[in-house]
C-alpha positions as CSV (number, residue, x, y, z in Angstrom):
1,X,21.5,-9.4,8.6
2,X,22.9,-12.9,7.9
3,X,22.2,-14.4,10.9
4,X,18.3,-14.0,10.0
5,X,18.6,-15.2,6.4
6,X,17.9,-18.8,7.0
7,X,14.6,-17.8,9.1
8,X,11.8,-19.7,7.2
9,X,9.4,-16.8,8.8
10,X,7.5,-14.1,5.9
11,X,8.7,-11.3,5.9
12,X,6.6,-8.2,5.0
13,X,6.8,-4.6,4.7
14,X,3.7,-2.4,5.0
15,X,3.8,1.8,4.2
16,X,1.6,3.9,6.3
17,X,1.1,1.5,8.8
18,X,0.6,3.5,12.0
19,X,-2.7,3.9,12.0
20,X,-6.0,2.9,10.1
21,X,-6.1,0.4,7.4
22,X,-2.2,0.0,7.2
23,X,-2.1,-0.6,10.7
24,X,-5.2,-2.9,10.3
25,X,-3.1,-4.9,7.3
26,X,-0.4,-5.3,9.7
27,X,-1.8,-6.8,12.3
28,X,-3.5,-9.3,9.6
29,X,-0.5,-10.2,8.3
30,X,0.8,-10.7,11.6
31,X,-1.5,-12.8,13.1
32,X,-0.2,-15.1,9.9
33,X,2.8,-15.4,11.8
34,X,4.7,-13.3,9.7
35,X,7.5,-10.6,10.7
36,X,6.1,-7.2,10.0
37,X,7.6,-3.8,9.4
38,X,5.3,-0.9,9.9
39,X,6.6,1.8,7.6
40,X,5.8,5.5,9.0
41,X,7.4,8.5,9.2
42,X,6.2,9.7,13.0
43,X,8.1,8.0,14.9
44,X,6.2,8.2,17.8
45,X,3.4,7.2,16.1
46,X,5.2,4.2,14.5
47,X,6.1,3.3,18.1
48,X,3.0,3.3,19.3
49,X,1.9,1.2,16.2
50,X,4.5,-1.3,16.7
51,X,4.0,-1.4,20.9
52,X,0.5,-2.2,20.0
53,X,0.9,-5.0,17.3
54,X,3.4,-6.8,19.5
55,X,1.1,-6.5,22.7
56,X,-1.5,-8.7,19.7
57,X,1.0,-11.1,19.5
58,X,2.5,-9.6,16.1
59,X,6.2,-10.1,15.5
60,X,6.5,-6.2,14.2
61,X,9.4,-3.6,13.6
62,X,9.7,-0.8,12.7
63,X,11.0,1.1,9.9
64,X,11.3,4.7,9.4
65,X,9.9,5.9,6.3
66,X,8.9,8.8,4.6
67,X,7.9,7.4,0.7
68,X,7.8,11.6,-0.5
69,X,12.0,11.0,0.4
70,X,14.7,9.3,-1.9
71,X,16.7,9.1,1.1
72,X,14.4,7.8,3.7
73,X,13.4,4.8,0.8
74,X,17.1,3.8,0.3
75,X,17.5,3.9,4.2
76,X,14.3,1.6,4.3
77,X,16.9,-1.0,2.5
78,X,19.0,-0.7,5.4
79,X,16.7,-1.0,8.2
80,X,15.8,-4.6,6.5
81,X,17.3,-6.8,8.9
82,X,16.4,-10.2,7.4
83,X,18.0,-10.1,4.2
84,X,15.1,-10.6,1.8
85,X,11.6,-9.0,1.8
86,X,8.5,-11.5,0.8
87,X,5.3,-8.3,0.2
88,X,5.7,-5.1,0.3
89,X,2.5,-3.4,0.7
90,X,2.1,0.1,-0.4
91,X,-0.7,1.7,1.7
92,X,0.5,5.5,2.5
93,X,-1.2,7.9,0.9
94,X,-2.8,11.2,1.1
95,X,-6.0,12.8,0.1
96,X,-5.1,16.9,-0.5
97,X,-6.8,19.6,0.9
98,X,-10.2,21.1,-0.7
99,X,-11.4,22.1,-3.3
100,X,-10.5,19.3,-6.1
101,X,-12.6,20.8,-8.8
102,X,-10.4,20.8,-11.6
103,X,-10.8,24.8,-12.8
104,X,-10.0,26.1,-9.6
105,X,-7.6,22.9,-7.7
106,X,-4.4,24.2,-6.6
107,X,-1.9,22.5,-8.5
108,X,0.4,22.4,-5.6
109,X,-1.6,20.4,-4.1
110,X,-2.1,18.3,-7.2
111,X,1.6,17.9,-7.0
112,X,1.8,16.8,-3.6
113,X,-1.1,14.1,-3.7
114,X,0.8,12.8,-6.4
115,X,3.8,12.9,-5.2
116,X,2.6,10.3,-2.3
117,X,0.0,8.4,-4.3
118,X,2.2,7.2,-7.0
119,X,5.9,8.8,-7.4
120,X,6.0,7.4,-3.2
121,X,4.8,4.2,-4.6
122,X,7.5,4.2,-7.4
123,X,10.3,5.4,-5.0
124,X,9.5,2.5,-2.4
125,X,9.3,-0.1,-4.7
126,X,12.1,0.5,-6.6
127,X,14.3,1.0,-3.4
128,X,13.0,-2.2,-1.8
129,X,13.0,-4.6,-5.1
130,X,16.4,-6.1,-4.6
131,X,15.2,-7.5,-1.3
132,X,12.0,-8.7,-2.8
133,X,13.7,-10.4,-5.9
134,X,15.5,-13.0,-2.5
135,X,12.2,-14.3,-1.8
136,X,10.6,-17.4,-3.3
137,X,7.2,-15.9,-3.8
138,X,7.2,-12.1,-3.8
139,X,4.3,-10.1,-4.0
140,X,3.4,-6.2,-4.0
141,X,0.1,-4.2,-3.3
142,X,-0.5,-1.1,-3.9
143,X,-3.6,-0.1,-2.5
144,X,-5.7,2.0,-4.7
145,X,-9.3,2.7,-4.7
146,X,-12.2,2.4,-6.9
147,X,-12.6,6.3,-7.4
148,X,-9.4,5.6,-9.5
149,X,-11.7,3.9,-11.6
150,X,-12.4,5.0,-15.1
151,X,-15.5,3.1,-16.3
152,X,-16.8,3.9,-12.7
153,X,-15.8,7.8,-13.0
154,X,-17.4,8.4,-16.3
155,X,-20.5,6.3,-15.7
156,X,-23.5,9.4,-15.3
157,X,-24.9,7.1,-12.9
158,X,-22.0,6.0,-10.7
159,X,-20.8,7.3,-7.5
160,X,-17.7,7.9,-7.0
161,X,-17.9,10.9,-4.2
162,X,-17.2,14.2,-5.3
163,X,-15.1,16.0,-7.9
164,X,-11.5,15.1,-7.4
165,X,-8.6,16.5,-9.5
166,X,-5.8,15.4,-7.6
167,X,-6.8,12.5,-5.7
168,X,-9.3,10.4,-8.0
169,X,-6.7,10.4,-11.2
170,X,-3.6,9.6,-8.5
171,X,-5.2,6.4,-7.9
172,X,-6.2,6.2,-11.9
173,X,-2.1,6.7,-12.3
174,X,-1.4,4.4,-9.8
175,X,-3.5,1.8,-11.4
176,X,-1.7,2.1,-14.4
177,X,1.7,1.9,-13.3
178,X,1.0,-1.1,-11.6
179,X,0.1,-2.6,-14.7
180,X,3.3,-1.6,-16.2
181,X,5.1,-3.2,-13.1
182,X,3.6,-5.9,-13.4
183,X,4.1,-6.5,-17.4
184,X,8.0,-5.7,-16.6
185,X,8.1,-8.4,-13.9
186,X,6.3,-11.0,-15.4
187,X,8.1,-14.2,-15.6
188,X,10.3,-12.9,-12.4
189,X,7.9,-14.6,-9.6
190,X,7.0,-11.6,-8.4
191,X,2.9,-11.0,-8.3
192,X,2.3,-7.0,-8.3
193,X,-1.7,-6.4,-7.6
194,X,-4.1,-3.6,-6.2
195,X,-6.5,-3.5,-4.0
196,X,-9.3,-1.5,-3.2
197,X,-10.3,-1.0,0.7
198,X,-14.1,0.5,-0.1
199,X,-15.1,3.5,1.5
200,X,-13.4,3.1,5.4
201,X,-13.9,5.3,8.4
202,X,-10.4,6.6,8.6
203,X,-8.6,9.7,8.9
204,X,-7.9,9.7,5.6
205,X,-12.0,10.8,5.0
206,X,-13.0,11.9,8.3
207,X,-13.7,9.0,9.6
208,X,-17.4,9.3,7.3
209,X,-16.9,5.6,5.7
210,X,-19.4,2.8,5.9
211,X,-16.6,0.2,6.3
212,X,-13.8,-0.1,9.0
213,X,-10.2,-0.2,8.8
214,X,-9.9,-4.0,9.4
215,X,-13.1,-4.2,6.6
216,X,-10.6,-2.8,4.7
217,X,-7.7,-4.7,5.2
218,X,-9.2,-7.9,4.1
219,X,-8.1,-7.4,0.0
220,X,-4.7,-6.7,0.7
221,X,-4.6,-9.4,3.0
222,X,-5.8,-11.6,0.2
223,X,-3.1,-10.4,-2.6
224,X,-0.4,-10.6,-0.1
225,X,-0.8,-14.0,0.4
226,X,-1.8,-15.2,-3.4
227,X,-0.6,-18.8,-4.6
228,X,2.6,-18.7,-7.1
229,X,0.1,-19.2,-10.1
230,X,-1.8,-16.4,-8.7
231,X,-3.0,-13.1,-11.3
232,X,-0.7,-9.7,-11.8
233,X,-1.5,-6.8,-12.7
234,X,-5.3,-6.8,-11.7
235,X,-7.3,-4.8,-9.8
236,X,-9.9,-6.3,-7.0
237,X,-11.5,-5.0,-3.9
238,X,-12.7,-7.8,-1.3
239,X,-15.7,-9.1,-3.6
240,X,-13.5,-9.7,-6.7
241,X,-12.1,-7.8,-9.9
242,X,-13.0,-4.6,-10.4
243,X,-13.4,-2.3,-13.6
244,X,-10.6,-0.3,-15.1
């Protein structure tokens, strides 16, 4: 690990990244130059990912991970090879099986969406904060969604897909824990943001969204690389802030 701390290079985590818009936000932040770790718990899949990124040019790694596991996060600290961490990018995440209505939603399954969505977000970043408190300019994004949205969910004439009791409020928790992150950090340098992809064709939905992966990787890409004096604590998708 020493021999790599002096490397001037970003260095940047990303969960989920084997396929869709974490593998898309990898290869973006790669073609920045940066070393990239593609968190995934496949690890076939995460080879593949990783075979492919580096065939783009991409300096990638990978780093076993399974965020629903205290012991895969901590071992995430110890597959970081470069003695610091500059973004951590929290992408994994899961959607739950049907139906979501809330009288008749499993809450099993409640439990397990949430267990990803936010306790997976917690668990990583907690693990991987000592690393990101080395760099100069650290930064975390937790992607989230606009269905996590409140104003938009009680608006009679939004859309915001169907009835959701599991995943919809895990992205509404989400959004408010990385407020309180980002209140608890404030003053430390490090930036903590989300970001909302829009609706992309992925796995995640079927592969029925309007945008694609790399669409979708854009606003991440954004927060990752915000300036020192940049915002914390906010919420945007590609075109700007969104509501709460």
């Amino acid at each position: 690990m020493d021999e790599n701390t002096t490397d001037s290079r970003t260095v940047a985590l990303v969960t989920g990244a084997n396929k869709g818009i974490g593998y898309e936000i990898a290869a973006g932040l790669g073609a920045l130059g940066w070393r990239v770790g593609v968190g995934a718990r496949d690890e076939g899949r995460r080879a593949a990912a990783v075979a492919a990124l580096r065939a783009g040019g991409a300096d990638a790694f990978g780093v076993p991970l399974d965020v629903t596991d205290d012991a895969s996060a901590a071992a995430a600290v110890l597959a970081e090879r470069f003695g610091r961490l500059d973004v951590l990018v929290n992408n994994a995440a899961v959607t739950g099986s049907v139906p979501q209505e809330p009288t008749v939603v499993d809450l099993a399954e409640v439990r397990t969406v949430l267990e990803t969505n936010v306790l997976g977000v917690i668990r990583v970043t907690n693990a991987l904060l000592p690393l990101l408190r080395r760099s100069a300019s650290p930064r975390i994004v937790n992607m989230s969604s606009v269905v996590g949205s409140l104003t938009r969910q009680s608006d009679p004439a939004g859309e915001t897909g169907p009835i959701s009791a599991a995943y919809s409020p895990s992205k509404t928790l989400l959004n408010a824990v990385t407020v309180q992150y980002a209140k608890e950090l404030r003053g430390t340098g490090v930036l903590v943001n989300l970001g909302c992809p829009g609706f992309c064709a992925t796995d995640l939905n079927g592969h029925r969204g309007t945008r694609s992966p790399e669409q979708g990787a854009r606003v991440a890409i954004r927060l990752a690389t915000l300036p020192d004096d940049g915002p914390s604590g906010a919420f945007f998708d590609e075109d700007g802030p969104l509501p709460w």
